[in-house]
C-alpha positions in Angstrom: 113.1 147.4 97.0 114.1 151.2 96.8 112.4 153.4 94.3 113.9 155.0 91.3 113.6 158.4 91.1 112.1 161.2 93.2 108.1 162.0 93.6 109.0 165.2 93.4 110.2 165.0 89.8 106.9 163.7 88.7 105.5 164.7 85.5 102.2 162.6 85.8 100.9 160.2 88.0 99.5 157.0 87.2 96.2 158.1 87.4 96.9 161.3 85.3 97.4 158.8 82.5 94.9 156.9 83.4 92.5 159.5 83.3 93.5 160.7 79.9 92.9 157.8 78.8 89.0 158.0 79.6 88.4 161.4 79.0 91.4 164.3 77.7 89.1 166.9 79.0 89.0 166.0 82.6 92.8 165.4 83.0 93.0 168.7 81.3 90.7 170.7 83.5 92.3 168.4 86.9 95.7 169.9 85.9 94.7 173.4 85.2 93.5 173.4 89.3 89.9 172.3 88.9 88.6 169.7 91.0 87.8 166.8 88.8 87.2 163.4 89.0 85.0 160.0 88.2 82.8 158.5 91.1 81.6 155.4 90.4 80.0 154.4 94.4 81.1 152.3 97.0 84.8 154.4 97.5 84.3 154.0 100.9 84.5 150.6 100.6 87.4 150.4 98.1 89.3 152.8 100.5 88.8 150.5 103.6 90.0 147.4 101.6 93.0 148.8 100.4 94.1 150.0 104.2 93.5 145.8 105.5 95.3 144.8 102.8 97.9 147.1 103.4 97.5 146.6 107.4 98.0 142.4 106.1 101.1 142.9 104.5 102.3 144.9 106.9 101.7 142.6 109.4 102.9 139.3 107.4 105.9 140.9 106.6 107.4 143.0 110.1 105.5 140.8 113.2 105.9 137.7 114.7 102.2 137.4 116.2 101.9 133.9 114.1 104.7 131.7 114.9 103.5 129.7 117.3 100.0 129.2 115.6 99.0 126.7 112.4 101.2 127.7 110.2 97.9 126.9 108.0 96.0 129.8 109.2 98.7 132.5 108.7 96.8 134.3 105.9 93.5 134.0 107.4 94.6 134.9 111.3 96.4 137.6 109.8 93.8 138.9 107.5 91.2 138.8 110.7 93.5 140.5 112.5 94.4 143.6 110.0 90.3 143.7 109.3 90.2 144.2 113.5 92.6 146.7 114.0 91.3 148.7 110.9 88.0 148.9 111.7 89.3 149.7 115.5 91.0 152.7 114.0 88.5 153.6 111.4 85.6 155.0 113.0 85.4 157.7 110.9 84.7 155.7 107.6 81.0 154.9 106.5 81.9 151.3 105.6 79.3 148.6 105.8 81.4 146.4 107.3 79.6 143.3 106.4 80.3 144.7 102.7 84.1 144.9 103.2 84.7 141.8 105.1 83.4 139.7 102.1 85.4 141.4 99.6 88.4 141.0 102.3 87.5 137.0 102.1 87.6 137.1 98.6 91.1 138.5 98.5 92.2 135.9 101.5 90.6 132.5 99.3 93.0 134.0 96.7 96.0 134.3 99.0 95.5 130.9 100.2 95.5 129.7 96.8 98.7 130.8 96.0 100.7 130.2 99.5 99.3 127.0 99.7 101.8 124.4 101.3 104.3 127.1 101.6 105.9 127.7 105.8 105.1 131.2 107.4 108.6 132.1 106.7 108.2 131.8 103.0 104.7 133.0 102.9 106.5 136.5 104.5 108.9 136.3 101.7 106.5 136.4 98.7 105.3 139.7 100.2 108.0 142.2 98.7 105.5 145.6 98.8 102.3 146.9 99.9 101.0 150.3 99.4 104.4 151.4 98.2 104.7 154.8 96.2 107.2 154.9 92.8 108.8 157.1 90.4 110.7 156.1 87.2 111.5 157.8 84.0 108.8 156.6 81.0 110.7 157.5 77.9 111.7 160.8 79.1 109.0 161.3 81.3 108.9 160.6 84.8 105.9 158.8 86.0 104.7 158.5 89.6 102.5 156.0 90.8 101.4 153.4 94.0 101.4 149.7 93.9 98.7 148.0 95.9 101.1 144.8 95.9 103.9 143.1 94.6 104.4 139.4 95.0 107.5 137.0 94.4 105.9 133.7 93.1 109.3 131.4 93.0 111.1 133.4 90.0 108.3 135.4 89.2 107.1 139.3 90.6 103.3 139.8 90.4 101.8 142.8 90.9 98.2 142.2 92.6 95.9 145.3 91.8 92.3 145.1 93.7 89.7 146.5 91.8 86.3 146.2 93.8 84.6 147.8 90.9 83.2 146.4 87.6 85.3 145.4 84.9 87.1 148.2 82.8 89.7 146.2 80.6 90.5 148.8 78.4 91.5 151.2 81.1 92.7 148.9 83.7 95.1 147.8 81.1 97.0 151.1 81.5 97.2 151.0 84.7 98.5 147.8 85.1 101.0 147.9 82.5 102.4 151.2 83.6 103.3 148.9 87.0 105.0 146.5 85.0 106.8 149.0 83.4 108.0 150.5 86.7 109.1 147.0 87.9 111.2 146.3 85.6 112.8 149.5 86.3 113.5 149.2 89.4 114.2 145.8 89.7 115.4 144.7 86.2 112.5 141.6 86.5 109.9 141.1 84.1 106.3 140.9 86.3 102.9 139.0 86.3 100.4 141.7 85.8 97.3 140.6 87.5 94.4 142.3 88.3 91.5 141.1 90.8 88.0 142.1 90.5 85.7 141.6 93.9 81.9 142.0 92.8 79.4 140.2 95.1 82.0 138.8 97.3 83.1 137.0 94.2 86.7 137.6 92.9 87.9 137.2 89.1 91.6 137.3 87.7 92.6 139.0 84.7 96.5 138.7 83.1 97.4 140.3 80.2 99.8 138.3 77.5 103.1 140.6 76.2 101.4 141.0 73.2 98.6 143.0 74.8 101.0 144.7 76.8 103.6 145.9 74.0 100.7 147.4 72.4 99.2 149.3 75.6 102.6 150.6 76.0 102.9 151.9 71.9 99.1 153.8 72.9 100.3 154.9 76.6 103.6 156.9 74.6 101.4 158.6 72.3 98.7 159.8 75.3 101.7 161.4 77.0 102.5 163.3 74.1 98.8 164.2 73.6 98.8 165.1 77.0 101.7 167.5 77.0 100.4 168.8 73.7 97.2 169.6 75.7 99.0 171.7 78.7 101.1 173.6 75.9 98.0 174.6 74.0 98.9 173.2 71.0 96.3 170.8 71.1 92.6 171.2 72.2 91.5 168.1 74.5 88.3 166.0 73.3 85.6 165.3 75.5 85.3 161.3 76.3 84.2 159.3 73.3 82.0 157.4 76.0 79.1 159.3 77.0 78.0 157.5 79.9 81.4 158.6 82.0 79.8 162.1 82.0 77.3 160.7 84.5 79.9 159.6 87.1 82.2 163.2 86.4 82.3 165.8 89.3 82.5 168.3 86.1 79.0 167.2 84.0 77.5 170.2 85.2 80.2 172.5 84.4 82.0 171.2 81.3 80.6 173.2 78.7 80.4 176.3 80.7 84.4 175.5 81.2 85.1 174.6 77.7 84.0 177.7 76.6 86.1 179.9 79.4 89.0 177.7 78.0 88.7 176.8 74.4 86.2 179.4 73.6 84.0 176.2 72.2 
């Protein structure tokens, strides 16, 4: 799959949107050079998962280790394997391990699931990306972003997002449909949205109906323009409507003092 458009070009990222979205005044401050963002714990974690996962597809997708093994095992030899040469090559991260390796089980139960009955051959085949960056032009705006992975499911494109973080619907939602947006772009297919959710080495699916996403879509237009209206000055971003993001901003010490050098408020 090639991308459409440059990186370069970008206007916004995904996560620029995204961001918005949860609070105006930290994508504002983010853009004007000031380091902003939300922790919410266990990014170490996260961060590892998303590099086996990426390491897996990798794998699946450009090697031959498998072929002579049960072609039963694929996904779960090759999942041990990516874990392995991760945490080989890793030494650097503070990553419980132990921690990782069941959210990396989760994932593989799901994989199984899906590729069930299917040869190695076509179990390669359903991986299309992994890690893979994008650009495409959102109504006159071009918008950059990453897909953790895209799937073909017979007919079907799914884009997997891992989330091993609680459930945030609302804001996941813009994320997600922003990828389906960029698929059919570039690829002229309608996709599967999915997102997966590993808490407590448990993993839940969310899908969200056409309904749900022509209407994220509707509110994701309007935030862009807010958001230009916001680096123009001719609009004043609002702080987050939900007060308990201010504990996990990088900014909660400093936003009023940095309101006031900027709005004067």
């Amino acid at each position: 799959m090639e991308k459409s458009g440059s990186l370069a070009d970008c206007d916004f990222s995904v996560s620029d949107v995204v961001t918005a979205f949860k609070c105006p005044l930290q994508f504002y401050f983010s853009r004007k050079g000031i380091v902003a963002h939300f922790y919410y714990g266990g990014k170490s974690v996260g961060s590892f998962v998303h590099k086996v996962l990426s390491e897996f597809a990798n794998l699946l997708v450009t090697h031959t280790l498998f072929e002579s093994e049960n072609e039963l095992n694929v996904v779960e030899n090759t999942l041990y394997r990516s874990f392995y040469n991760v945490a080989i090559k890793s030494k650097s991260y503070r990553t419980n391990l132990e921690d990782a390796w069941q959210y990396i089980k989760s994932i593989g139960a799901y994989f199984e699931g899906i590729t069930v009955g299917k040869s190695t051959s076509e179990i390669r085949d359903m991986f299309i990306l992994s890690e893979r960056s994008f650009s495409v032009n959102f109504f006159g705006t071009q918008i950059c972003g990453r897909f953790d992975l895209l799937l073909r499911d017979e007919r079907k494109i799914r884009i997997v997002d891992y989330k091993t973080r609680d459930r945030d619907p609302e804001v996941d939602a813009v994320q997600i449909a922003l990828y389906k947006y960029a698929v059919k772009q570039i690829t002229g297919v309608d996709a599967e949205p999915v997102l997966l959710y590993i808490l407590d080495g448990e993993l839940k699916e969310e899908v969200f109906t056409e309904e749900e996403y022509s209407l994220v879509i509707s509110g994701i237009r309007k935030q862009i323009k807010d958001m230009k209206d916001f680096l123009s000055g001719r609009k004043v971003p609002e702080r987050t409507v939900d007060r308990t993001l201010c504990n996990h901003c990088s900014l909660r010490t400093s936003c009023k003092v940095l309101r006031k050098k900027f709005f004067g408020l």
